[in-house]
KOLMIDREN-475771 format. One record per residue (C-alpha): residue number from 1; residue in three letters; x negated, y negated, z negated. Coordinates in Angstrom, 1 decimal, m for minus. Last residue first. Layout:
<atoms>
[NUM, "ALA", [X, Y, Z]]
...
</atoms>
This chain:
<atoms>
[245, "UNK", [m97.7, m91.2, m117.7]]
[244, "UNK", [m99.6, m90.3, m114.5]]
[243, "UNK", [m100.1, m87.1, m114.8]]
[242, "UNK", [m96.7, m85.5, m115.6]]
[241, "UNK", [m96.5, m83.0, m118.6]]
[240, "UNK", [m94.7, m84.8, m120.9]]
[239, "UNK", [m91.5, m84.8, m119.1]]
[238, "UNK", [m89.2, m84.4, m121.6]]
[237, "UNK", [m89.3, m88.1, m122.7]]
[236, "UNK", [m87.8, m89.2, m119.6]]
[235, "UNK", [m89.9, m91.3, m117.1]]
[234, "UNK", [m88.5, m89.2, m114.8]]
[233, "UNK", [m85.2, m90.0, m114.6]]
[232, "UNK", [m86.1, m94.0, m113.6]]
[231, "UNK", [m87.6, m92.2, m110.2]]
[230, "UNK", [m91.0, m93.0, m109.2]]
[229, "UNK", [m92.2, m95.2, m106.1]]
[228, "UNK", [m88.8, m96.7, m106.8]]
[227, "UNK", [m86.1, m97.1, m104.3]]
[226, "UNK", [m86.2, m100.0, m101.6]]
[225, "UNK", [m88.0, m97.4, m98.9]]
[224, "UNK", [m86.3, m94.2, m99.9]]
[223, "UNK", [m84.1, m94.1, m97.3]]
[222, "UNK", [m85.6, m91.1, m95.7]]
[221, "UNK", [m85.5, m92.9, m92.3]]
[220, "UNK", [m87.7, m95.8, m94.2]]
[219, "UNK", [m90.1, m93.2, m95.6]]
[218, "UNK", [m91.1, m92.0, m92.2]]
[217, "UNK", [m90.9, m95.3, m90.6]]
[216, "UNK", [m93.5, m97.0, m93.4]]
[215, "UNK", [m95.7, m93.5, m92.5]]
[214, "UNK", [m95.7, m94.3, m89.0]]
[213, "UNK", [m96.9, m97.8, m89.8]]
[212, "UNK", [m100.0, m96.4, m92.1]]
[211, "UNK", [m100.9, m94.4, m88.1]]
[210, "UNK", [m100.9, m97.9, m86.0]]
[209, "UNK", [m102.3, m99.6, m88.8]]
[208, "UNK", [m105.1, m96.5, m88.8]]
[207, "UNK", [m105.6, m96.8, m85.0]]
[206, "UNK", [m105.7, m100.7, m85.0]]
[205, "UNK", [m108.4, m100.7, m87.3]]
[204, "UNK", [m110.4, m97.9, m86.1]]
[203, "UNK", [m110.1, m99.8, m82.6]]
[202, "UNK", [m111.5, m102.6, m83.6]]
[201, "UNK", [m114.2, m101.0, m86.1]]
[200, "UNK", [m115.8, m98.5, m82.9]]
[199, "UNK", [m119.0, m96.7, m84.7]]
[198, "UNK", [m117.9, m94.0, m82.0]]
[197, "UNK", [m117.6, m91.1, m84.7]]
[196, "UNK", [m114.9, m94.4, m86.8]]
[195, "UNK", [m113.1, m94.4, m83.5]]
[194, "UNK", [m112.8, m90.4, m83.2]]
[193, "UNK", [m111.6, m89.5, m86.5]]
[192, "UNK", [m109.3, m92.4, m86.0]]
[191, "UNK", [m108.0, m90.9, m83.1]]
[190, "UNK", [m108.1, m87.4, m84.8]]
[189, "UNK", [m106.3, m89.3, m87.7]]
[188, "UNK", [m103.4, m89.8, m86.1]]
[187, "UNK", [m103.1, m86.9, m83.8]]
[186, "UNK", [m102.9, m84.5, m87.3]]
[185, "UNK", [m100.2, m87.2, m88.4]]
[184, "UNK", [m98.6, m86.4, m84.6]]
[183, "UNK", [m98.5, m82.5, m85.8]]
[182, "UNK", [m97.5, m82.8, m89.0]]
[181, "UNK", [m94.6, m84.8, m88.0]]
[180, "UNK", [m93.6, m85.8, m91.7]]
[179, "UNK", [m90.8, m83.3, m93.8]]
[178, "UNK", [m88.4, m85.5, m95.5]]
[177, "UNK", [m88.9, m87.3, m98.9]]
[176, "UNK", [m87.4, m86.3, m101.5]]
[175, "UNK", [m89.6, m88.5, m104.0]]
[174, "UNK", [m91.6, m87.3, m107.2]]
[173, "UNK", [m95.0, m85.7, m105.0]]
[172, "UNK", [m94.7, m88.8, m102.8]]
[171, "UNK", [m95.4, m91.4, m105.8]]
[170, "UNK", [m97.9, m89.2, m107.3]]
[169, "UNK", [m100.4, m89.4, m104.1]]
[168, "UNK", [m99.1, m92.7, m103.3]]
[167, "UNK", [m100.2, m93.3, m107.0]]
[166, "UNK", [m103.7, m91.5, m106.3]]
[165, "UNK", [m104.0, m93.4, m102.8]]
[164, "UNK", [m103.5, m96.8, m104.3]]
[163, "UNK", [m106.3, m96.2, m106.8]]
[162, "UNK", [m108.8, m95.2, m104.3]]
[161, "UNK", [m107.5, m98.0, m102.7]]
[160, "UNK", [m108.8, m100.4, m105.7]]
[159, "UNK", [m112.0, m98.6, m106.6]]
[158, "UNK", [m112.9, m98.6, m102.5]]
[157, "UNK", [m112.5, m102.2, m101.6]]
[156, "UNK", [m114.1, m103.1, m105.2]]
[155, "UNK", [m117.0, m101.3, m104.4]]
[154, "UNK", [m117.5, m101.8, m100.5]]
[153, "UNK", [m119.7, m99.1, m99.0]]
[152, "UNK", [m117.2, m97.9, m96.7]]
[151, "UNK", [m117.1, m94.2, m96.9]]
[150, "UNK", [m114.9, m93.8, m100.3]]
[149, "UNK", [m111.5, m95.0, m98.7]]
[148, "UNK", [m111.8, m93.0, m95.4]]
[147, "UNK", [m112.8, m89.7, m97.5]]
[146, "UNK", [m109.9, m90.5, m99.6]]
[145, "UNK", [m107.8, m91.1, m96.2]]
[144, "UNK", [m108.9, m87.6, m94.9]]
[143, "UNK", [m108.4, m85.7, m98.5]]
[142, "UNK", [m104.5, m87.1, m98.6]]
[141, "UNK", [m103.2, m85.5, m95.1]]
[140, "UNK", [m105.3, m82.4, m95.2]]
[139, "UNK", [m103.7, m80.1, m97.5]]
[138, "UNK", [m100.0, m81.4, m97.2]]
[137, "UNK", [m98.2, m77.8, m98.0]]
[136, "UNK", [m97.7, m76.7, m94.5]]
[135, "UNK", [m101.6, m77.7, m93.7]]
[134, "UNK", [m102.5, m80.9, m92.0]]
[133, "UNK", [m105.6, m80.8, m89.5]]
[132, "UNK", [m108.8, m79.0, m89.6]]
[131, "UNK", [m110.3, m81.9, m87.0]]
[130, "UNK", [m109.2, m84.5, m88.9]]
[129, "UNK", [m111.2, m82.5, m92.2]]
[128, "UNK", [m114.0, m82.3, m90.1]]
[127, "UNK", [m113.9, m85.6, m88.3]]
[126, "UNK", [m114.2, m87.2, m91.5]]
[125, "UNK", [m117.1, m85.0, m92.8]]
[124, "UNK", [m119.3, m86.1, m89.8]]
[123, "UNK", [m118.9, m89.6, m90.4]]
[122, "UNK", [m119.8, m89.5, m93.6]]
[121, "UNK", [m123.1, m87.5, m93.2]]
[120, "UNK", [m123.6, m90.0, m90.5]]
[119, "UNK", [m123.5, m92.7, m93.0]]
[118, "UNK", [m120.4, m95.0, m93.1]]
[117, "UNK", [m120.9, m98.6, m92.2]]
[116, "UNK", [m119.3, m100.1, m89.0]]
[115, "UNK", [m116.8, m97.5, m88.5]]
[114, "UNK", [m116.1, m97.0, m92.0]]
[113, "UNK", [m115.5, m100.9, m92.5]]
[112, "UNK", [m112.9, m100.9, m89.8]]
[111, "UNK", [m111.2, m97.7, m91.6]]
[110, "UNK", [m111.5, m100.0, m94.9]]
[109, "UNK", [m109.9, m102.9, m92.8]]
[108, "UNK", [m107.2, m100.4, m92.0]]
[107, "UNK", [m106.8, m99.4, m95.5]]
[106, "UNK", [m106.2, m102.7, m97.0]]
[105, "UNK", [m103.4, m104.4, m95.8]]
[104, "UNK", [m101.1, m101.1, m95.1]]
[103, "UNK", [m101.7, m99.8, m98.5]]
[102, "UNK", [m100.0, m103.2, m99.7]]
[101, "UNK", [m96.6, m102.2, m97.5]]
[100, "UNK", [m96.8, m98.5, m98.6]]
[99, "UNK", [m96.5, m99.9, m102.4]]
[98, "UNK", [m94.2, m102.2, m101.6]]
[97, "UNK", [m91.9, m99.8, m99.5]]
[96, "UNK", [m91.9, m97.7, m102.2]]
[95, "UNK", [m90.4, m100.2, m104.4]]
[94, "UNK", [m92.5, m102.5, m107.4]]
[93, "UNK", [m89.6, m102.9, m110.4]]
[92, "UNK", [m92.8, m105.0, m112.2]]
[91, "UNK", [m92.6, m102.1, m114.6]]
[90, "UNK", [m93.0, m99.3, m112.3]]
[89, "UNK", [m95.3, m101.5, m110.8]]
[88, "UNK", [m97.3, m101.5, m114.1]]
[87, "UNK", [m97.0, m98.1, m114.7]]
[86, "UNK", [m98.1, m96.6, m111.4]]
[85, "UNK", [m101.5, m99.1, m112.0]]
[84, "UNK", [m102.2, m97.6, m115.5]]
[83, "UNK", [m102.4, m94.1, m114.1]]
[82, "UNK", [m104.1, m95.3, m110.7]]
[81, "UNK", [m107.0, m96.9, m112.9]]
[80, "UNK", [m107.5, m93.2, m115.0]]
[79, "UNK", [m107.1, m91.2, m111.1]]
[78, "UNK", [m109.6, m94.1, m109.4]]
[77, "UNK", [m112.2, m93.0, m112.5]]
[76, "UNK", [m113.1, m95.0, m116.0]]
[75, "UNK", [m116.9, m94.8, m116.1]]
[74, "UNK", [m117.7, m92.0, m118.8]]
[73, "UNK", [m119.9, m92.2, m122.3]]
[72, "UNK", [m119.7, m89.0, m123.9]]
[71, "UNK", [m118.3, m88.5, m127.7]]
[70, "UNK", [m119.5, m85.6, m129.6]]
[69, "UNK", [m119.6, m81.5, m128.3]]
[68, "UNK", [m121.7, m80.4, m125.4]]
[67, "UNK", [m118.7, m78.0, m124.0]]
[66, "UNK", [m115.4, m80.1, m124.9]]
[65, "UNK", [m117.0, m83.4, m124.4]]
[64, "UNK", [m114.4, m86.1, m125.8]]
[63, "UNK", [m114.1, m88.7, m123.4]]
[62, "UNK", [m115.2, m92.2, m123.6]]
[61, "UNK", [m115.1, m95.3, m120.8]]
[60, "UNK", [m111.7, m95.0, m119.6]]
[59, "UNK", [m109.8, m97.5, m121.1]]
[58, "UNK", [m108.0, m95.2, m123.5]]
[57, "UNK", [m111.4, m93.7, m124.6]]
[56, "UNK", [m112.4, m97.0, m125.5]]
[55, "UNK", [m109.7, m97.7, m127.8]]
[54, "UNK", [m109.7, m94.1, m128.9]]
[53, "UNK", [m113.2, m95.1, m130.0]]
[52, "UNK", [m112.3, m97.9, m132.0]]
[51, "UNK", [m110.0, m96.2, m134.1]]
[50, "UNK", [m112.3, m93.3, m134.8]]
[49, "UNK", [m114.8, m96.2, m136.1]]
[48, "UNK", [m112.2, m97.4, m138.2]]
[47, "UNK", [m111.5, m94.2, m140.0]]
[46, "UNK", [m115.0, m93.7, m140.2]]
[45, "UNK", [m115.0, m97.2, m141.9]]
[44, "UNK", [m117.2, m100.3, m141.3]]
[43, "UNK", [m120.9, m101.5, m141.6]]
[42, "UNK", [m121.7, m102.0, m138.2]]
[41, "UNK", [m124.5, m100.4, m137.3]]
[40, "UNK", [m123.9, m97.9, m141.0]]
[39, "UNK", [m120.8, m96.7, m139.4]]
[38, "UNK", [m121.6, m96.0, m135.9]]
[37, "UNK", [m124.3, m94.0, m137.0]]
[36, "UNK", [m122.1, m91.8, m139.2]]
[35, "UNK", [m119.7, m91.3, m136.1]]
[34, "UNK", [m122.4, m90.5, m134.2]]
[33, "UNK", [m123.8, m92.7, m131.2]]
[32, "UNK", [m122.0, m92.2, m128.3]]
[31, "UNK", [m123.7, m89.4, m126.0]]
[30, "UNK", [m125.1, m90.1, m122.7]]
[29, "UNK", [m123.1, m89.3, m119.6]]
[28, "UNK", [m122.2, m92.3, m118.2]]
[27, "UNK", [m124.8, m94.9, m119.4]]
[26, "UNK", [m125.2, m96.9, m122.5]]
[25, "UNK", [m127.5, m100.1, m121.9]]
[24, "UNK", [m125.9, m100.2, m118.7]]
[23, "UNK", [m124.1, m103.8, m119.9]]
[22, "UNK", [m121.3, m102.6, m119.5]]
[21, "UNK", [m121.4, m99.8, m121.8]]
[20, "UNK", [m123.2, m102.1, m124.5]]
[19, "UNK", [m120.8, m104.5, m124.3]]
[18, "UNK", [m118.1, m101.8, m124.5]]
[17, "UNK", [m119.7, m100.6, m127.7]]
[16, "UNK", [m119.6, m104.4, m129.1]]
[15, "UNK", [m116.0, m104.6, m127.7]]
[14, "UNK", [m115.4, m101.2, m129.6]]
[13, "UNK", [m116.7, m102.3, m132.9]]
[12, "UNK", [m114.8, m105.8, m132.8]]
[11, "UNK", [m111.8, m104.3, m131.7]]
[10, "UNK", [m111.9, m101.5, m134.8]]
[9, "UNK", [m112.4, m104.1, m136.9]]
[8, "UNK", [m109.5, m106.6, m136.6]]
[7, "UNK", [m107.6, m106.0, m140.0]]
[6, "UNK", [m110.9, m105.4, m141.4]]
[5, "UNK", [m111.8, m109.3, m140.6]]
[4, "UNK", [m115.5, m110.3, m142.1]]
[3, "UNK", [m117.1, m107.5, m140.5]]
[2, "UNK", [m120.3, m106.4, m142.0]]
[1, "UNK", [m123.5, m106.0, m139.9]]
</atoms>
């Protein structure tokens, strides 16, 4: 087909590819259509085409393979939804405390979810990594709530707290924060560990507000609870290298 509107062409070819994305017609993994292809479908530019797939790519659903060579189709992951969701509450002025504050309604209905749903093989791998505890540099603390946020079998509950835990994730790598009690974390999400083991969604619940409330302390004694979840100063220019711009 020929596009009536050049001015709008590369939209129109990358909401037809995204149709077809979304669709499943074109699944993670397979290769775009050439560039040549692309251009006799629709009757438009390689310049245009190009266009259109950085639009895509910027949404999450094309990379650039570096090993098979061409475009592959991808599903946008938590880490590409988390980068555009740290710049929107950085925009909307959101606080730590807001972002802590949101984590707290979700992720103890996710534990409650876990507790009721998770596989065994789930199960199992949660009390592992409670079990292995919180290493000096953090290791520990983040993998247990991912594994938490993936087990419940909930879609949208897991793609948006997935998301939530890669900017807290960000967030708390830019703040000077003051060391956490390790140790009573460790506790934390033993008991947890435990309740979601015993297929137990009350107390998982209260166990995980019980343990998110902890962390809203922590951050509060640092004083960092009304500041930014990142600071103004690096936003700068000169940091190019930070993942979430």
């Amino acid at each position: 087909m020929t596009l009536e509107k050049p001015q709008r062409a590369p939209e129109v070819v990358a909401g037809a590819i995204r149709r077809r994305i979304l669709s499943g017609e074109l699944g993670a993994g397979q290769s775009l259509p050439t560039e040549s292809t692309l251009i006799s479908q629709f009757g438009v530019s390689r310049e245009t085409v190009r266009v259109a797939v950085r639009l895509l790519g910027a949404e999450g659903l094309t990379a650039t393979s570096q090993g098979r060579g061409g475009v592959q189709i991808r599903h946008p992951d938590p880490e590409h939804i988390a980068r555009s969701l740290v710049q929107l509450l950085t925009l909307t002025g959101a606080t730590w405390g807001d972002l802590l504050a949101f984590r707290k309604l979700l992720e103890p209905a996710a534990a409650a979810l876990v507790a009721e749903k998770a596989t065994d093989d789930q199960r199992a791998a949660i009390a592992e990594i409670a079990e292995r505890g919180i290493t000096p540099d953090g290791a520990g603390y983040h993998e247990f709530h991912d594994l938490i946020v993936r087990a419940g079998g909930n879609p949208i509950l897991t793609t948006v707290l997935a998301a939530t835990e890669q900017a807290v994730r960000w967030a708390a790598r830019e703040q000077d924060i003051t060391q956490y009690d390790r140790t009573e974390a460790t506790r934390s999400h033993r008991a947890i560990a435990a309740a979601i083991t015993a297929r137990d969604p009350h107390k998982a619940e209260l166990r995980m507000r019980k343990h998110l409330d902890a962390a809203l302390q922590h951050v509060d004694r640092s004083g960092l609870l009304d500041a930014p979840m990142i600071p103004p100063s690096r936003w700068s220019t000169d940091n190019t290298d930070l993942p979430w711009r």
